[in-house]
N, CA, C and O atoms as CSV, one atom per row, in Angstrom:
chain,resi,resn,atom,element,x,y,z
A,1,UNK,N,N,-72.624,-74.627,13.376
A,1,UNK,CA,C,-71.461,-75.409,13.726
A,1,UNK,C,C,-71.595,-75.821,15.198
A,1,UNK,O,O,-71.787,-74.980,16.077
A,2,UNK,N,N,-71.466,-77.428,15.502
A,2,UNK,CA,C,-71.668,-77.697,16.492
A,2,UNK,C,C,-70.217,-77.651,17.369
A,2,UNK,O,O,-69.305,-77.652,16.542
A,3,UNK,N,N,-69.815,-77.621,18.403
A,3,UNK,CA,C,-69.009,-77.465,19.285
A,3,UNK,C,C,-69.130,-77.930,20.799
A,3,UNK,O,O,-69.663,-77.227,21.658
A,4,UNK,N,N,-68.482,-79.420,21.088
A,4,UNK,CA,C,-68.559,-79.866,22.344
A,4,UNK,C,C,-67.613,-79.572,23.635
A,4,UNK,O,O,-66.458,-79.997,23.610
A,5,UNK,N,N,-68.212,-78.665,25.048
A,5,UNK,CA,C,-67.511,-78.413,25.658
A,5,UNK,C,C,-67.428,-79.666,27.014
A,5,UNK,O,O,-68.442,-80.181,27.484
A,6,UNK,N,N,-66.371,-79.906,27.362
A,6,UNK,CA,C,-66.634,-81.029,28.802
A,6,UNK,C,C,-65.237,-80.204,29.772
A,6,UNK,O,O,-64.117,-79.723,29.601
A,7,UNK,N,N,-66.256,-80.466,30.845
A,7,UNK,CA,C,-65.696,-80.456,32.978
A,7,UNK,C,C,-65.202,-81.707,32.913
A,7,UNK,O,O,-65.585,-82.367,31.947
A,8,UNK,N,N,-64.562,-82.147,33.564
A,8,UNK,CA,C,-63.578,-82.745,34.567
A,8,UNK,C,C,-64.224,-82.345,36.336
A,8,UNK,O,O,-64.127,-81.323,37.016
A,9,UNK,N,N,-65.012,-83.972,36.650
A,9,UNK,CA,C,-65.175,-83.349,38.369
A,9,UNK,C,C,-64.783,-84.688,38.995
A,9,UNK,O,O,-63.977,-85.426,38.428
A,10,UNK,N,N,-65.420,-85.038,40.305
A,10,UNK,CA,C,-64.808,-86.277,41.038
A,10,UNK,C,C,-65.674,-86.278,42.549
A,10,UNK,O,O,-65.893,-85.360,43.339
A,11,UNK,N,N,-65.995,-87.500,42.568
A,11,UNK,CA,C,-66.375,-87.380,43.826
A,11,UNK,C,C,-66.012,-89.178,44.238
A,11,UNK,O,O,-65.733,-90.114,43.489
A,12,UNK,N,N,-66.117,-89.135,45.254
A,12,UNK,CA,C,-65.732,-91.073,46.035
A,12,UNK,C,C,-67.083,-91.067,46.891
A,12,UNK,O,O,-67.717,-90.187,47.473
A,13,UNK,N,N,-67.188,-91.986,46.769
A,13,UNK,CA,C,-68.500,-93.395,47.084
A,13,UNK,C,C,-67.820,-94.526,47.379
A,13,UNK,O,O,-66.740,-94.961,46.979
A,14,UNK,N,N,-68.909,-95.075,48.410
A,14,UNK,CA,C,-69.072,-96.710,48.289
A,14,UNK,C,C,-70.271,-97.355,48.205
A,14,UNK,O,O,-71.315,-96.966,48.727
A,15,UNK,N,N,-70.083,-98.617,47.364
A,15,UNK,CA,C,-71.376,-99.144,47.044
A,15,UNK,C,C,-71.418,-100.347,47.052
A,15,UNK,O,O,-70.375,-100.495,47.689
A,16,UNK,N,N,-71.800,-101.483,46.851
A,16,UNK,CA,C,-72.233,-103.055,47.349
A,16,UNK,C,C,-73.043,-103.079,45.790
A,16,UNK,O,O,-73.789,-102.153,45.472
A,17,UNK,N,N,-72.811,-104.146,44.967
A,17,UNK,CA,C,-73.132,-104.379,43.674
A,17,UNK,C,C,-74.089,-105.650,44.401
A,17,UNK,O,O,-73.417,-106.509,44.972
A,18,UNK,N,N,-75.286,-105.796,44.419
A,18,UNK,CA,C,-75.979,-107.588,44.798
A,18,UNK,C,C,-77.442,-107.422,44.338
A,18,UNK,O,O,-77.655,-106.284,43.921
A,19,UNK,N,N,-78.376,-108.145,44.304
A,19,UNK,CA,C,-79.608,-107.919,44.276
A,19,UNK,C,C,-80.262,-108.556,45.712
A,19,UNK,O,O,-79.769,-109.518,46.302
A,20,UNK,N,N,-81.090,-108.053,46.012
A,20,UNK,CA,C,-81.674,-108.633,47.096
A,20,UNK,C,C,-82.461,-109.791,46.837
A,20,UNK,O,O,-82.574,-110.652,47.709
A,21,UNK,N,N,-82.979,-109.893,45.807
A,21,UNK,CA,C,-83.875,-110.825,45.553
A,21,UNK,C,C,-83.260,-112.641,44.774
A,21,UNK,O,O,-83.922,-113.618,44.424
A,22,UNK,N,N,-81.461,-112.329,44.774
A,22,UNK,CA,C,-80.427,-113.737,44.454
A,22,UNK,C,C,-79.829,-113.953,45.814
A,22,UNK,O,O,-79.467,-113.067,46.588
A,23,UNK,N,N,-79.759,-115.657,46.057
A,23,UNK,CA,C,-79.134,-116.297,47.020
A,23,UNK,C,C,-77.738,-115.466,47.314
A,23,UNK,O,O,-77.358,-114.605,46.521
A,24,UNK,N,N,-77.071,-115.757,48.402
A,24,UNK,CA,C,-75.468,-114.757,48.111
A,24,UNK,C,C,-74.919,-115.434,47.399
A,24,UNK,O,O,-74.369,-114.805,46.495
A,25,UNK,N,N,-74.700,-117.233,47.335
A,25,UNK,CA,C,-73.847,-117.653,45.965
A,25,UNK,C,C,-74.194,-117.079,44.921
A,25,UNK,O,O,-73.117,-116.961,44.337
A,26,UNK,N,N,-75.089,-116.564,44.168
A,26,UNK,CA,C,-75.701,-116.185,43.119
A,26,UNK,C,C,-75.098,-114.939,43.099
A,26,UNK,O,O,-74.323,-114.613,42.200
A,27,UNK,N,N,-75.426,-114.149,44.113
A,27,UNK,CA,C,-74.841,-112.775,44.116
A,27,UNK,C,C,-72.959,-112.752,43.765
A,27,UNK,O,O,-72.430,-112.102,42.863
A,28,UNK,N,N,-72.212,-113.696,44.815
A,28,UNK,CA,C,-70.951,-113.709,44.680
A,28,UNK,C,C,-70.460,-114.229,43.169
A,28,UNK,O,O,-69.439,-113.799,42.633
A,29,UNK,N,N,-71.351,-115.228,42.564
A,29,UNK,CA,C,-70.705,-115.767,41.462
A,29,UNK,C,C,-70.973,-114.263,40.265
A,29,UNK,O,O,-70.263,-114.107,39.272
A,30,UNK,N,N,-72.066,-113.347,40.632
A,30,UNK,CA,C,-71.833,-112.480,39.652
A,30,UNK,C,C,-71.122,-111.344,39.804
A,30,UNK,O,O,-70.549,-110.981,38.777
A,31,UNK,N,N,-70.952,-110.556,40.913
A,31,UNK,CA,C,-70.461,-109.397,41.459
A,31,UNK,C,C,-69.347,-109.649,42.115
A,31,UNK,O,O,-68.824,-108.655,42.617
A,32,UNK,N,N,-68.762,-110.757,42.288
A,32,UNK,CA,C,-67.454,-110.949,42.575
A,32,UNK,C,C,-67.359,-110.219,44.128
A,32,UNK,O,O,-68.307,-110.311,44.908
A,33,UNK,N,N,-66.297,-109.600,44.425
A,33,UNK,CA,C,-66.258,-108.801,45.550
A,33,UNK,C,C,-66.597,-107.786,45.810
A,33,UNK,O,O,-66.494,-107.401,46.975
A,34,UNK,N,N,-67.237,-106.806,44.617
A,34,UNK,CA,C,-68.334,-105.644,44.603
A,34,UNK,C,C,-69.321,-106.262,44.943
A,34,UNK,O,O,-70.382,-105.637,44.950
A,35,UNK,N,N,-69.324,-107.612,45.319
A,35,UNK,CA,C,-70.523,-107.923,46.537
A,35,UNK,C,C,-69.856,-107.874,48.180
A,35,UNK,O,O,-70.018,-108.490,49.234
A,36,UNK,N,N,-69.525,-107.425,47.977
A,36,UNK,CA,C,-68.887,-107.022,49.430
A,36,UNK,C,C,-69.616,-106.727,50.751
A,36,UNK,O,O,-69.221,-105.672,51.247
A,37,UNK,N,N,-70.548,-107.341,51.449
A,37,UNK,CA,C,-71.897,-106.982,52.543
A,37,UNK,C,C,-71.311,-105.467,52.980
A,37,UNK,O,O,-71.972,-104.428,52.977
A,38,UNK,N,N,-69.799,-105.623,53.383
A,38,UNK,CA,C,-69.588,-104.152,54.146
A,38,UNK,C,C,-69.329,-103.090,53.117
A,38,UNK,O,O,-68.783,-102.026,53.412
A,39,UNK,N,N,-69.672,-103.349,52.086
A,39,UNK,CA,C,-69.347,-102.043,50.878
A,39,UNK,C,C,-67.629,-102.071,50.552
A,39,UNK,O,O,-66.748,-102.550,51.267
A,40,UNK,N,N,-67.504,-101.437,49.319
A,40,UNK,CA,C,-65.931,-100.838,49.045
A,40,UNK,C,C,-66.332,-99.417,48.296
A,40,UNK,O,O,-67.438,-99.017,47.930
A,41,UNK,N,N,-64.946,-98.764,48.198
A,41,UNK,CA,C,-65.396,-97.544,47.733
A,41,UNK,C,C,-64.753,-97.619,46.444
A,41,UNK,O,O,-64.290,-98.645,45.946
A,42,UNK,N,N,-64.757,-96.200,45.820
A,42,UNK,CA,C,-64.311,-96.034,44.430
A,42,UNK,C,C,-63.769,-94.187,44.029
A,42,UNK,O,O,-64.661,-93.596,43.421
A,43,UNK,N,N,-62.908,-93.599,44.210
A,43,UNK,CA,C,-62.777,-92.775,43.580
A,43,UNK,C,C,-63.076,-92.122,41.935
A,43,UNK,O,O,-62.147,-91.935,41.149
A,44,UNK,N,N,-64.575,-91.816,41.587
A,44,UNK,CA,C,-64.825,-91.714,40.893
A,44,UNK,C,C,-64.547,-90.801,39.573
A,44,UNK,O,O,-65.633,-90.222,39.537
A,45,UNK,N,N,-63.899,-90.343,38.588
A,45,UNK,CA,C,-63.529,-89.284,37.890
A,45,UNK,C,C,-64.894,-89.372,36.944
A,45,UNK,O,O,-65.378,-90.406,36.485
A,46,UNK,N,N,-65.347,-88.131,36.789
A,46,UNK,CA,C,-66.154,-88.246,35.353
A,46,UNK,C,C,-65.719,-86.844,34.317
A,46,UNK,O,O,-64.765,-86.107,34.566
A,47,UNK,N,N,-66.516,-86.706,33.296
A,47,UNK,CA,C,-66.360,-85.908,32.361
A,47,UNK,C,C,-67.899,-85.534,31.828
A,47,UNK,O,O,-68.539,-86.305,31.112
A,48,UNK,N,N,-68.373,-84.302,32.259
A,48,UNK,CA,C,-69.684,-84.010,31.468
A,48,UNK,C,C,-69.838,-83.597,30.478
A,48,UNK,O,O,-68.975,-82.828,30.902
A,49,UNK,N,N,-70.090,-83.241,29.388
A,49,UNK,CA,C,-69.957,-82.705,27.893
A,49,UNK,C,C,-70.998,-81.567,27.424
A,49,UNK,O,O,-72.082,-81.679,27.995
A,50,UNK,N,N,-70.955,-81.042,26.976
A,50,UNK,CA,C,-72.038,-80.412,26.438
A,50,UNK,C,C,-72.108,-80.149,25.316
A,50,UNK,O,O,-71.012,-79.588,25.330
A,51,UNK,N,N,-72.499,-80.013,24.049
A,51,UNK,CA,C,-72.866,-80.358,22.706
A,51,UNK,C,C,-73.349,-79.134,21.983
A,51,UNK,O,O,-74.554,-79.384,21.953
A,52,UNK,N,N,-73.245,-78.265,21.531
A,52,UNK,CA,C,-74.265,-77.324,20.860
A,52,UNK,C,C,-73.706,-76.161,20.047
A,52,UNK,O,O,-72.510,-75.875,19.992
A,53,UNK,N,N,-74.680,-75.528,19.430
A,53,UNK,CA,C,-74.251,-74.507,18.731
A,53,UNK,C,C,-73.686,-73.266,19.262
A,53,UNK,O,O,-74.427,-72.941,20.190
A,54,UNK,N,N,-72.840,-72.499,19.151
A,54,UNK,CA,C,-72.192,-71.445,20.004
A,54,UNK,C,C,-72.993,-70.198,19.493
A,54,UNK,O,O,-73.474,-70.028,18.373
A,55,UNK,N,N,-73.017,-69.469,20.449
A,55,UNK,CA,C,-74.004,-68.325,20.968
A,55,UNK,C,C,-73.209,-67.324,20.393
A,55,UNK,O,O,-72.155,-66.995,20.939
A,56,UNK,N,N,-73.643,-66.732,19.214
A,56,UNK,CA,C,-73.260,-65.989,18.564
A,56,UNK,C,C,-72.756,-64.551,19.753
A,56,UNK,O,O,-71.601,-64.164,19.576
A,57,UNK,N,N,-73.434,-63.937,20.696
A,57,UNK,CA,C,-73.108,-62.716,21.129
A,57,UNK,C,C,-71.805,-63.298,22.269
A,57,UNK,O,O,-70.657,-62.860,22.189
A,58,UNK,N,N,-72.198,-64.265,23.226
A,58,UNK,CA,C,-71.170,-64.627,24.134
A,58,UNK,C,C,-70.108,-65.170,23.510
A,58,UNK,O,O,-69.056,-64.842,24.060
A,59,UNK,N,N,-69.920,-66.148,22.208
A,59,UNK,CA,C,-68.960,-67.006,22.161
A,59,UNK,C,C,-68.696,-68.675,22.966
A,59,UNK,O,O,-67.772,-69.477,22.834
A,60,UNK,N,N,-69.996,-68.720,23.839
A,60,UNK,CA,C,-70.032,-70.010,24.575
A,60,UNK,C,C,-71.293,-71.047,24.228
A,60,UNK,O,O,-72.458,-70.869,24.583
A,61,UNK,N,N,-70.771,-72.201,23.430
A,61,UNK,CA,C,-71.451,-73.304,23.784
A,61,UNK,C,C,-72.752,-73.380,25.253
A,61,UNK,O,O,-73.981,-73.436,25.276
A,62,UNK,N,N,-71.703,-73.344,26.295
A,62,UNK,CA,C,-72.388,-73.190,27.702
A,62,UNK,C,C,-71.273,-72.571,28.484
A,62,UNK,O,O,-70.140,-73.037,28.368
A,63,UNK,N,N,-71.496,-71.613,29.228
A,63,UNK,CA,C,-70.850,-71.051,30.425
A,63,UNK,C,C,-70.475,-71.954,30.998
A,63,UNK,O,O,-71.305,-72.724,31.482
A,64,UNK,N,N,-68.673,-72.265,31.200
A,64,UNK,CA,C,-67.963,-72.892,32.002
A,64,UNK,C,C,-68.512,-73.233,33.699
A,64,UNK,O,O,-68.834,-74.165,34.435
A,65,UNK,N,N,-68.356,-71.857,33.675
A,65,UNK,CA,C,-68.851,-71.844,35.080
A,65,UNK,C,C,-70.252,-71.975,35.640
A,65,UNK,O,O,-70.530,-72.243,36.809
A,66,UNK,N,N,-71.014,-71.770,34.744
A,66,UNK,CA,C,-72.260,-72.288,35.042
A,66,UNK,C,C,-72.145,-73.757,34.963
A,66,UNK,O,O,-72.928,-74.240,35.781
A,67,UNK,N,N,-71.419,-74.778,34.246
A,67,UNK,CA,C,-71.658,-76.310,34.384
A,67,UNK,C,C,-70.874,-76.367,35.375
A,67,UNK,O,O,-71.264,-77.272,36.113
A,68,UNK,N,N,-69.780,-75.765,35.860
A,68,UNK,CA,C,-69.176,-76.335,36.872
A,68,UNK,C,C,-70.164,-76.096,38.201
A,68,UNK,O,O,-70.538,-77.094,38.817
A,69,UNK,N,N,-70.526,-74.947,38.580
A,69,UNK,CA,C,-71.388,-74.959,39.947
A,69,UNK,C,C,-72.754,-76.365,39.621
A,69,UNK,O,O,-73.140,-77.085,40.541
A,70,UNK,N,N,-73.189,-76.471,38.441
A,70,UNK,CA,C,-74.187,-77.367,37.971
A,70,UNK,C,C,-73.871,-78.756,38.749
A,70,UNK,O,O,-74.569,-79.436,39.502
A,71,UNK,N,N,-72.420,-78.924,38.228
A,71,UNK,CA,C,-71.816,-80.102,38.639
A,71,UNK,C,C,-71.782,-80.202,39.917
A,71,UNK,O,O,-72.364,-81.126,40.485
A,72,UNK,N,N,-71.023,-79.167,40.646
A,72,UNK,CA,C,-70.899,-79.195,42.190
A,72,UNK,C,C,-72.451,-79.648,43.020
A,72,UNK,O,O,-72.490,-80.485,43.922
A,73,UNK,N,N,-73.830,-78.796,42.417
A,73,UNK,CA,C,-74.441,-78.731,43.231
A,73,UNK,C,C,-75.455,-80.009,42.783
A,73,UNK,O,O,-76.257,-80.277,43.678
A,74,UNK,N,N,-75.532,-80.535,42.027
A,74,UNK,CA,C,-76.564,-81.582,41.517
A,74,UNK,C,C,-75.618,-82.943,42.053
A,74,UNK,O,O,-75.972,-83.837,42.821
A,75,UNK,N,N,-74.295,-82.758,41.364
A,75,UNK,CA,C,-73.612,-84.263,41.272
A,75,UNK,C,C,-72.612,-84.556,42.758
A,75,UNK,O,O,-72.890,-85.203,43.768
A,76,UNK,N,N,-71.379,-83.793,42.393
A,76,UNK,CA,C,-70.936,-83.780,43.800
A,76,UNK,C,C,-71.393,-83.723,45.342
A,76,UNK,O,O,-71.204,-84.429,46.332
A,77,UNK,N,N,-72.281,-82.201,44.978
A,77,UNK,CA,C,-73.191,-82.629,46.628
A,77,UNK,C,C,-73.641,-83.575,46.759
A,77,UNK,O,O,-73.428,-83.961,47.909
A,78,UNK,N,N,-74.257,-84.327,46.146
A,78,UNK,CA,C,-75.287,-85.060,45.957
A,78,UNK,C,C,-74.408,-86.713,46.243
A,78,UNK,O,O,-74.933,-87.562,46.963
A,79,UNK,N,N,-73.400,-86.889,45.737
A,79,UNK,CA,C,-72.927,-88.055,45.485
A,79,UNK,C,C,-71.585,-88.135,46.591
A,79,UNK,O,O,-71.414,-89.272,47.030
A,80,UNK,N,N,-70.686,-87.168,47.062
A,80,UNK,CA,C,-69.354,-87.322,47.403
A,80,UNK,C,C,-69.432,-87.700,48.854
A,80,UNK,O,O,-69.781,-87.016,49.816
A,81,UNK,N,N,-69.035,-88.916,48.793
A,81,UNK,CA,C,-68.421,-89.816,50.373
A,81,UNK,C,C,-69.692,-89.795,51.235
A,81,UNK,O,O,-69.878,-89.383,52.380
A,82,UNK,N,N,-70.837,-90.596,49.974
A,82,UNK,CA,C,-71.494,-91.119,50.664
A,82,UNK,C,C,-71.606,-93.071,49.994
A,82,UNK,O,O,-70.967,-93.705,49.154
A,83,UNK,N,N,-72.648,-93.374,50.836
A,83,UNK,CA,C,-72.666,-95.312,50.603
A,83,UNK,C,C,-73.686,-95.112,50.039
A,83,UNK,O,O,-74.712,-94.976,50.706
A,84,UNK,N,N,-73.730,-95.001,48.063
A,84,UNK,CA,C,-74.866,-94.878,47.645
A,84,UNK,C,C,-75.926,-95.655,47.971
A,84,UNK,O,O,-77.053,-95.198,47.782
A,85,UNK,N,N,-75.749,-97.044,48.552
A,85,UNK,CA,C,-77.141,-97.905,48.684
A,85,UNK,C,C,-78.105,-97.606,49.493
A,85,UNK,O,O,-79.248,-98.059,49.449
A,86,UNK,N,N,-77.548,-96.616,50.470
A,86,UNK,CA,C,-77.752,-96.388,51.689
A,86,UNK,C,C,-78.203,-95.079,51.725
A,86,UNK,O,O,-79.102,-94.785,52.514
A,87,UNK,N,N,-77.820,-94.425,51.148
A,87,UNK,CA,C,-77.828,-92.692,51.471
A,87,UNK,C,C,-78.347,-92.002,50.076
A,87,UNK,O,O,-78.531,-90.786,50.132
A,88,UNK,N,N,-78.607,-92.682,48.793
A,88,UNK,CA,C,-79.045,-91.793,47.870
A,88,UNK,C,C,-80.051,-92.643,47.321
A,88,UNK,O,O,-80.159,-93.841,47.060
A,89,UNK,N,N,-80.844,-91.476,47.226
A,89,UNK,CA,C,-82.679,-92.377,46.685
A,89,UNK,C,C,-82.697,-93.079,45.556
A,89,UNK,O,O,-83.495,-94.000,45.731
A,90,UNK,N,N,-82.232,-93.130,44.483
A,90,UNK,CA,C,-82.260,-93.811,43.336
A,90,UNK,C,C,-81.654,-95.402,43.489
A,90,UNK,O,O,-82.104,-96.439,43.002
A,91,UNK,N,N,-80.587,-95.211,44.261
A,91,UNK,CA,C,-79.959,-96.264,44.428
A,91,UNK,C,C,-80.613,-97.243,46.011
A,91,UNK,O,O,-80.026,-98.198,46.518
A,92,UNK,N,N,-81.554,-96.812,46.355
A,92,UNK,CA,C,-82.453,-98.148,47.325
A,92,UNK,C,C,-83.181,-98.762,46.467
A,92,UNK,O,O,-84.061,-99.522,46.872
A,93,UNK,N,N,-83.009,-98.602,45.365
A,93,UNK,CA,C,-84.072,-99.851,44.465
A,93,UNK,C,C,-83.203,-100.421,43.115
A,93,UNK,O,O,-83.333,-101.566,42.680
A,94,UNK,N,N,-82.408,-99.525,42.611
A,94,UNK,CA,C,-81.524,-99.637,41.270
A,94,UNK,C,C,-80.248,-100.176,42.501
A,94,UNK,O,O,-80.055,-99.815,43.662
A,95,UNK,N,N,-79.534,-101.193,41.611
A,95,UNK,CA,C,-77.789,-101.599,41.935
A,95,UNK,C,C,-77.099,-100.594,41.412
A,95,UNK,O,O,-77.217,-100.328,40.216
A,96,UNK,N,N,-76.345,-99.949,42.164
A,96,UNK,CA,C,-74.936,-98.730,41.807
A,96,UNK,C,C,-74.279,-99.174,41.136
A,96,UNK,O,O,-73.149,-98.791,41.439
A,97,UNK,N,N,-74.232,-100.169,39.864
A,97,UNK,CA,C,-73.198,-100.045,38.393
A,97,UNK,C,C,-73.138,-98.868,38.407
A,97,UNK,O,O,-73.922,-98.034,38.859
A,98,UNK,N,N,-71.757,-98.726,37.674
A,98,UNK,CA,C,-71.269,-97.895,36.859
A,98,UNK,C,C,-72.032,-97.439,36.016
A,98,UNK,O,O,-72.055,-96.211,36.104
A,99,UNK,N,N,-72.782,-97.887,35.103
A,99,UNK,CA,C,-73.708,-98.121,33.946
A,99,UNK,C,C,-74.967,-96.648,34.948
A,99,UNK,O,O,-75.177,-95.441,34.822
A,100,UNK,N,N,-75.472,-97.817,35.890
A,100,UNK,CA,C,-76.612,-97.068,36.562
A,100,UNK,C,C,-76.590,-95.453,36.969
A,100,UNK,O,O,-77.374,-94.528,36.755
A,101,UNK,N,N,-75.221,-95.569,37.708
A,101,UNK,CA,C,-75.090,-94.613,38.134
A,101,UNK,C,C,-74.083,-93.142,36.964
A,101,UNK,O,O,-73.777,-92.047,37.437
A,102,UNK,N,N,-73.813,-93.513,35.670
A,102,UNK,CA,C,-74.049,-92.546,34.603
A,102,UNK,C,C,-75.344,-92.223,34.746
A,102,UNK,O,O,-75.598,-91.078,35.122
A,103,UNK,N,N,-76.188,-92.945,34.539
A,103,UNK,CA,C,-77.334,-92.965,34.313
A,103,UNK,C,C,-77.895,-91.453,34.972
A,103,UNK,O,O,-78.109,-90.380,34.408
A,104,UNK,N,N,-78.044,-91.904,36.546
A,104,UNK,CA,C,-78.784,-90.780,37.139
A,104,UNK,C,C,-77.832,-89.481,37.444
A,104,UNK,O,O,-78.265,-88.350,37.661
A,105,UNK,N,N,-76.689,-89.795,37.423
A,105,UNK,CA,C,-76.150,-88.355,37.047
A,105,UNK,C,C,-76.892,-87.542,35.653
A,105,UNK,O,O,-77.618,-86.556,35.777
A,106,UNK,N,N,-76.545,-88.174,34.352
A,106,UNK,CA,C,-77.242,-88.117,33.440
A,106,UNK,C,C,-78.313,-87.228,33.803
A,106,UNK,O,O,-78.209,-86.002,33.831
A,107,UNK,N,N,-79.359,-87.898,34.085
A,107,UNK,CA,C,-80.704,-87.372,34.691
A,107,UNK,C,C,-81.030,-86.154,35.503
A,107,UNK,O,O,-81.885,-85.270,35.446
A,108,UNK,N,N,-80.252,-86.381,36.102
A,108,UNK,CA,C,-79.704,-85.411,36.961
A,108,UNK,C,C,-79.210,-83.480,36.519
A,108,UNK,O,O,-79.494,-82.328,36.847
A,109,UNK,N,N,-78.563,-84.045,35.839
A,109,UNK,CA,C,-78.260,-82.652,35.017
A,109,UNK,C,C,-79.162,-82.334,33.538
A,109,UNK,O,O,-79.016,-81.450,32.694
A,110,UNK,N,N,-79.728,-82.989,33.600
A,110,UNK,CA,C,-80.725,-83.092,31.882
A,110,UNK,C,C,-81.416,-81.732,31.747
A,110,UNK,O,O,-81.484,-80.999,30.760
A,111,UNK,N,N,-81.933,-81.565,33.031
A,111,UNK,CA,C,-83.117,-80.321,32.937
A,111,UNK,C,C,-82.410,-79.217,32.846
A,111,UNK,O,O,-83.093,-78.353,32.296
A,112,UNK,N,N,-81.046,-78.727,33.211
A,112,UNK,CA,C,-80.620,-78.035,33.513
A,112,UNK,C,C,-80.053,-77.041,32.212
A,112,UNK,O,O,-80.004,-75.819,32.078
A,113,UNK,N,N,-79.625,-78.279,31.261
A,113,UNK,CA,C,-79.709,-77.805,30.083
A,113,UNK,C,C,-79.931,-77.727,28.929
A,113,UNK,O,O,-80.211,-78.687,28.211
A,114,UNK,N,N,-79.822,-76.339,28.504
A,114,UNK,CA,C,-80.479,-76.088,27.121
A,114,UNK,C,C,-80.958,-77.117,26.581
A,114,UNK,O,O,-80.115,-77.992,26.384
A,115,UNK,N,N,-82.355,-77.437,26.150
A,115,UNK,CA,C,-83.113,-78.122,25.503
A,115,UNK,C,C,-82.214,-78.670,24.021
A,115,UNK,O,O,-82.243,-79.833,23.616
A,116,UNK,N,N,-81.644,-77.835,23.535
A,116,UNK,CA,C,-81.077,-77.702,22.128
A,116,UNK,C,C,-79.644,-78.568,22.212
A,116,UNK,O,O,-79.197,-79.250,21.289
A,117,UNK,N,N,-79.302,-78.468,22.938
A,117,UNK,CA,C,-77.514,-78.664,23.612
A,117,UNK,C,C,-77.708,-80.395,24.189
A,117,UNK,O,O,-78.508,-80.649,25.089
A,118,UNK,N,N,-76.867,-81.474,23.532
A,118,UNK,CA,C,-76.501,-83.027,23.482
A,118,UNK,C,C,-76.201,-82.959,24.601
A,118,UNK,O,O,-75.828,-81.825,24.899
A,119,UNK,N,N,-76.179,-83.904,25.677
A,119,UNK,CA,C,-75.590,-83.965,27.274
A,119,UNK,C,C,-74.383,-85.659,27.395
A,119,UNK,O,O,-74.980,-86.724,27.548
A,120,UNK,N,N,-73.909,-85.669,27.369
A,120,UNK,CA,C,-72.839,-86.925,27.639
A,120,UNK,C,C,-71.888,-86.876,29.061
A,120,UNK,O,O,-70.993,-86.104,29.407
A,121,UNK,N,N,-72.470,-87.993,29.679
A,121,UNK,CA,C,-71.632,-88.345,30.979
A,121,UNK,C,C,-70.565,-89.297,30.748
A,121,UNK,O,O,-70.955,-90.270,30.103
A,122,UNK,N,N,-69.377,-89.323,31.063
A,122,UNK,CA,C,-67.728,-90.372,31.024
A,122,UNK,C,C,-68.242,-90.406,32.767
A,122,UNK,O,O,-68.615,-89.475,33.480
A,123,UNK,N,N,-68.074,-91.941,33.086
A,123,UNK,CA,C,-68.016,-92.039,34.463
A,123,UNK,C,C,-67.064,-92.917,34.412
A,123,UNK,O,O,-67.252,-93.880,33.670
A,124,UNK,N,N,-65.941,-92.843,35.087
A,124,UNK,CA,C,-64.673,-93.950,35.552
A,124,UNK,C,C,-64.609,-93.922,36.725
A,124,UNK,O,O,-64.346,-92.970,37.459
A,125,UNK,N,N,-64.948,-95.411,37.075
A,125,UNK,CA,C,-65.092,-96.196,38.253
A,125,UNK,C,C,-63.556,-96.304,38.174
A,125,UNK,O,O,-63.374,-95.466,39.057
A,126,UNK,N,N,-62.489,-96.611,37.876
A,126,UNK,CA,C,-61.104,-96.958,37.863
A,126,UNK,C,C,-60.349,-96.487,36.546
A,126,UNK,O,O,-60.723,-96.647,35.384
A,127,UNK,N,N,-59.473,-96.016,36.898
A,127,UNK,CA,C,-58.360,-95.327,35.832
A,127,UNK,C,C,-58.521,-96.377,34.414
A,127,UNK,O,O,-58.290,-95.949,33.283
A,128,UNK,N,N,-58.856,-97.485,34.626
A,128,UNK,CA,C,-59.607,-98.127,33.171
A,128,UNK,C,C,-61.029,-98.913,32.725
A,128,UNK,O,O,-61.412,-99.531,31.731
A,129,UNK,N,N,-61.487,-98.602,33.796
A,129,UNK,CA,C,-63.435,-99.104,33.837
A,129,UNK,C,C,-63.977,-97.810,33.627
A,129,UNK,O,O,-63.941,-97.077,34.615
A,130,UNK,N,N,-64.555,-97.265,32.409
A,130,UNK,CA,C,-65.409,-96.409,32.316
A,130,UNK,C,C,-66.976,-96.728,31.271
A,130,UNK,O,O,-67.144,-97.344,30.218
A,131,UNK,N,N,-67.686,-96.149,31.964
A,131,UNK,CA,C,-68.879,-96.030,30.991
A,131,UNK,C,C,-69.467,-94.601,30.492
A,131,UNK,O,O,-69.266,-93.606,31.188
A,132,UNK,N,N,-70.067,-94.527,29.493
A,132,UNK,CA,C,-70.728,-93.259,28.815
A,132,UNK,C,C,-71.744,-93.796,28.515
A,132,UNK,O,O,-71.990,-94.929,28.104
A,133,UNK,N,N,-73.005,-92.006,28.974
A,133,UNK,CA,C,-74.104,-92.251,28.418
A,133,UNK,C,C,-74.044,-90.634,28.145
A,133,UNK,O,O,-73.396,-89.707,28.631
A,134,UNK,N,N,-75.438,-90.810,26.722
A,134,UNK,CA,C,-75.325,-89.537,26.125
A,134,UNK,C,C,-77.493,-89.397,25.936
A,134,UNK,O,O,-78.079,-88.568,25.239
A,135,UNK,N,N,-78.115,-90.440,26.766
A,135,UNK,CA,C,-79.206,-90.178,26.709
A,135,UNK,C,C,-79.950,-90.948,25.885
A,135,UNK,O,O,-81.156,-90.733,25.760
């Protein structure tokens, strides 16, 4: 019997949506004002999930508290109140969508667990812009 557990975490960023390689009209007609040269930010909420069969002796899918420090130390450190374009390695070559940046969270926590156990990221850029990836 499978059984999905999900965290609730949060961290704020700012990021500049453009490509370097489109004119800025090009850039503005697609990214609107998430082309912004000086950046905007975003209070981010996500939801991580975890997927799997429950451990007959503990009773846990995955230790709560083990995904939560997971979260703190991979995603939050990693991500909170900084200018992703600027300050986090994935994002000097990839554009910080929403989309993208499930993405390397995603990635991010993959190794961490159980081989056996489904992984799904909820990232909401705004109380109604969200994306999911599950890998």
């Amino acid at each position: 019997m499978k059984v999905k557990v999900s965290r609730k975490a949060h961290f704020n960023a700012a990021h500049r949506l453009y490509r370097k390689d489109w004119e800025d009209t090009k850039n503005t007609e697609v990214f609107g004002k998430c082309n912004n040269p000086n950046f905007h930010g975003h209070n981010y909420e996500m939801i991580v999930s975890v997927t799997g069969e429950i451990d007959p002796e503990t009773g846990f899918v995955m230790d709560m508290k083990v995904l939560k420090d997971l979260i703190k130390e991979e995603i939050e450190d990693y991500l909170d109140h900084k200018n992703l374009n600027i300050e986090v390695e994935e994002f000097k070559t990839l554009n910080p969508t929403a989309e993208n940046i499930a993405v390397v969270i995603w990635k991010r926590l993959r190794p961490n667990v159980q081989d056996t156990h489904e992984l799904e990221v909820v990232l909401f850029e705004t109380p109604r812009n969200y994306v999911t990836f599950s890998g």
